[in-house]
N, C-alpha and C positions, 0 to 999 in steps of 0.2 A: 438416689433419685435418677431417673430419665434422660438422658440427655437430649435435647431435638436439636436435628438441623434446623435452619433458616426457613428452608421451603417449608418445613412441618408446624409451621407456627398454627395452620389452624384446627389441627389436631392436637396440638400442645391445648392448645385453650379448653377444646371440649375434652379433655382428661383431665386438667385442674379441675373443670367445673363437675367433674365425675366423682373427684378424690373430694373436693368440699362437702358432698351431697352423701358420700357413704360415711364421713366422719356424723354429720349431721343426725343422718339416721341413727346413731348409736346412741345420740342423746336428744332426740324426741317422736314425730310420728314416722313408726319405718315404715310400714302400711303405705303412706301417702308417697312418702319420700323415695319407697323402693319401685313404684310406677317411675318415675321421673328417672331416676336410675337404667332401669330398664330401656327406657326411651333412648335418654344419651347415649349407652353403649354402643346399640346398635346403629344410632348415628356415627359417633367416631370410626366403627368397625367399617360402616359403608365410605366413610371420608376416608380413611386411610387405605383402604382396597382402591380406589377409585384415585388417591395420589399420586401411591406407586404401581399403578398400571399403566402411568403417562409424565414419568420422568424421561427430563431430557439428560443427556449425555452428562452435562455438568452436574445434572444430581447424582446421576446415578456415581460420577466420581468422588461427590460426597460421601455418599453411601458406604463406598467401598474405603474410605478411608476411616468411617466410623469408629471412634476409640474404644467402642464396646464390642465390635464384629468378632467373631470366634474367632484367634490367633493358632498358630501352631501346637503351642502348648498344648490348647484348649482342645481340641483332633487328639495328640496324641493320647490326651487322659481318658478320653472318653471312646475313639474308636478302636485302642491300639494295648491287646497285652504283653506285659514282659517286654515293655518298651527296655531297650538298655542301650543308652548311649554313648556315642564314640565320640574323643574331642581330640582339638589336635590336626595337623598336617603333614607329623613329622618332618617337617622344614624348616616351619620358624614358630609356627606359635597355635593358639587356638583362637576361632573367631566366633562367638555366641551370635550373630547376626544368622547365623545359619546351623540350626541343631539337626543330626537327624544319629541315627543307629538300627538296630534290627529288634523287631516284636513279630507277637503274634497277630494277624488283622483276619480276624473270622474265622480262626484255626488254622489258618496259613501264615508260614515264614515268610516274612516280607525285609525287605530294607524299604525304609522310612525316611526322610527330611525333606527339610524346610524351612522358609524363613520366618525368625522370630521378630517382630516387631515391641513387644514388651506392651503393660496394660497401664503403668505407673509408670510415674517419670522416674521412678528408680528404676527400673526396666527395660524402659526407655532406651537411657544412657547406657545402662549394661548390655543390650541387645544393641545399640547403637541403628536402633530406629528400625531392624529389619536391611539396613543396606551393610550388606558386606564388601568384605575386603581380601584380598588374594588368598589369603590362606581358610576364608572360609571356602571359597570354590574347590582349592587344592585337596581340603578335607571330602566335601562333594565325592571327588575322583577317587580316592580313599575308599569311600563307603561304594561307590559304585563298582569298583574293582574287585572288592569283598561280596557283593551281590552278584557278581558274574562268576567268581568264582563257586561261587556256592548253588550258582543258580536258584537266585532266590528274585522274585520280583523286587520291581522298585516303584517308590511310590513317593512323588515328590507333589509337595503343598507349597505354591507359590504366592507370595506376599510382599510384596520391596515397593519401593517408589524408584530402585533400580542400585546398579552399586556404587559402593562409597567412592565419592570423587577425589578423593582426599590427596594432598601431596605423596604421605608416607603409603598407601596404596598403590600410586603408582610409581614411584620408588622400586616396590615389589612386584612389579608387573602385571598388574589389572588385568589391562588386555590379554594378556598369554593365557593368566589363568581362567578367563571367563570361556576363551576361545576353549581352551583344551578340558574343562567342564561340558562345554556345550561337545565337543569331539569325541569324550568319554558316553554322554547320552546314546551319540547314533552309533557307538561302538559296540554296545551291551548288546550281548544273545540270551538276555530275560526279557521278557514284557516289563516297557514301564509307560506309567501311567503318571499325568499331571496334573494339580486342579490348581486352578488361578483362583483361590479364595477369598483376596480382596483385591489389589494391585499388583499389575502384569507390569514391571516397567524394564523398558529394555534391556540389556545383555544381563543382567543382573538377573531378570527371571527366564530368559531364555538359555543360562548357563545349565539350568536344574531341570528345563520344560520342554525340552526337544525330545520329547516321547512318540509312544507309540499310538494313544490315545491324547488329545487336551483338553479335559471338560473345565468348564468354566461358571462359577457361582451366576446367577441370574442379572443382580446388583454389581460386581464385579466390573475391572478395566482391567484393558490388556495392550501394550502401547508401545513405539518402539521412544517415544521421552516424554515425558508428564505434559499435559497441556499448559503448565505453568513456564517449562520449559520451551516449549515447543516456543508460546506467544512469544519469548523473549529473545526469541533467533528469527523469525520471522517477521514482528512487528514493533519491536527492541519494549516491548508494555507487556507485563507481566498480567495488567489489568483486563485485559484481552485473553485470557483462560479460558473461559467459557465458552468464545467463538471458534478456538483452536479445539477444545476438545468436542464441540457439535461439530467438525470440517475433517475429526481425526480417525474417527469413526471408531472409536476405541473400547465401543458395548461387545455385550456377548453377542446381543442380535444381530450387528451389524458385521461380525469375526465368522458367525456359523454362518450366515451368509456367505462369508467371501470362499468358506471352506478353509481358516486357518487354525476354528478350533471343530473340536468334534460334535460334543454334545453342549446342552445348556442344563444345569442343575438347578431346579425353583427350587427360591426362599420363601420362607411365610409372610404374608402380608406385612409391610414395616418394615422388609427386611432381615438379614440370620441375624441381628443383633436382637431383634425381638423373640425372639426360638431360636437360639442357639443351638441347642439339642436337638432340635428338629433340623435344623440345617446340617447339622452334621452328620444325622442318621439319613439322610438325603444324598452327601456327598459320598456316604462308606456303599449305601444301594448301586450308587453310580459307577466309584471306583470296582467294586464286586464284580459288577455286571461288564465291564470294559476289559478284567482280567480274565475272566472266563470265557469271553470271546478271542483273546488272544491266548490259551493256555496250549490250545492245539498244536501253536505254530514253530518250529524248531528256530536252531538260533541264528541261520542264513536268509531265513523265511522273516523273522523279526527285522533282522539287520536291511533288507530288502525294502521291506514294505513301511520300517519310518525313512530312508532315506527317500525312497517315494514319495512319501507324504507330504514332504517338506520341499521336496523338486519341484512338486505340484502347485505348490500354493503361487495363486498370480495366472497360471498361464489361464485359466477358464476367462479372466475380467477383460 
């Protein structure tokens, strides 16, 4: 079954009332029944074109937190051959919050990861939500090290609510390893490329997404701490979400704006959890077309123009 947001409650109704009417039809007049059919659809179609072409900030963070949105996983099976992945930090351990290894992506060797957030609570708790923890970053640096040697691109799919805040995390040094993740991105003389595929949340996604390119899913946030956070340092009410995340400016619109990401990648109506497949042959067009524009560039020319990038951001506001 379907899951809906809150706000989609009236889209919800005219699809029940969709799903009762084509059950119907198979057991009397379909003739009569499939006009009425026909009606509805393209109502719902026009209601939910017309919903999400005017979400606010907090839905859109709905959106992007949606537990059916395409995950990491779901990218790699589908855009990525001869995925083969690498686990481990060789330090202290391995972190499933964050998978990535090298495949083939459109006939090109690439290195691959990102964070997993899991689809079942068994996965869940195995991927421990998408928020990692030092030795996922550490691993990060691993595979990034291995893509510069080999000169291979890199191509990282961001997803976290941010990383794991946990005592024994930082025990192991969070901060060091997010900093020296994020130090390893603007270090690489490959092109790498970032896509914020559902939540951007801070150090945690900017460990992996200090690229050369940042596109950004349409539905998608991207934030330096979750507006549930945010409300709770600012207003000590967590209930106050909503007003943080309209004030935080944390859309794709509101980021290509400021110029902190690059491009914006459309979803299908409803959102990628509605087309998946379509959202992700969307993001692989995007990532394509973002390396092929950097493929020219040599590895001082790379190293050059994201540290630029990232100098830049702020000074134009």
């Amino acid at each position: 079954m379907r899951s809906y947001l809150d706000f989609e409650k009236p889209v919800a109704e005219l699809e029940a009332k969709l799903e009762e009417l084509k059950t119907l039809s198979e057991q009397g007049d379909a003739v009569a029944i499939g006009e009425e059919i026909g009606r509805l659809e393209v109502k719902a179609r026009e209601a939910l074109a017309q919903l999400y072409a005017n979400l606010t900030p907090w839905q859109k963070t709905q959106v992007a937190r949606h537990p059916s949105r395409p995950h990491f996983s779901d990218y790699s099976a589908h855009l990525f051959e001869d995925f083969t992945p690498l686990a481990g930090d060789r330090k202290f351990g391995e972190d499933e919050a964050i998978l990535g290894g090298f495949a083939r992506f459109r006939g090109q060797a690439v290195c691959v990861m990102g964070h997993e957030k899991g689809s079942t609570t068994e996965t869940r708790i195995k991927h421990n939500f998408g928020m990692a923890r030092p030795e996922g970053y550490r691993k990060a640096v691993r595979l990034m090290e291995l893509a510069d040697r080999f000169s291979l691109p890199v191509i990282s799919l961001v997803d976290t609510a941010g990383a794991f805040p946990g005592l024994d995390a930082e025990e192991r040094g969070q901060a060091e390893a997010i900093a020296r993740s994020t130090d390893a991105c603007l270090s690489l003389g490959v092109p790498n490329v970032a896509v914020i595929i559902g939540e951007g949340g801070s150090g945690g996604a900017i460990a992996i997404a200090t690229a050369n390119r940042v596109l950004m899913l349409e539905h998608a946030i991207y934030s330096v701490i979750s507006p549930e956070g945010a409300a709770s340092i600012l207003w000590r009410d967590t209930a106050k979400a909503q007003e943080a995340a309209t004030n935080m400016r944390i859309t794709a619109q509101d980021l290509s704006r400021f110029g902190i990401i690059d491009s914006i990648i459309s979803e299908p109506p409803g959102g990628a959890h509605r087309d998946p497949e379509a959202t992700m042959d969307s993001a692989a067009d995007a990532i394509e077309a973002a390396l092929t524009d950097l493929a020219g560039l040599d590895p001082a020319a790379l190293r050059k123009a994201r540290r630029e990038k990232f100098l830049a951001i702020g000074r134009g506001l």
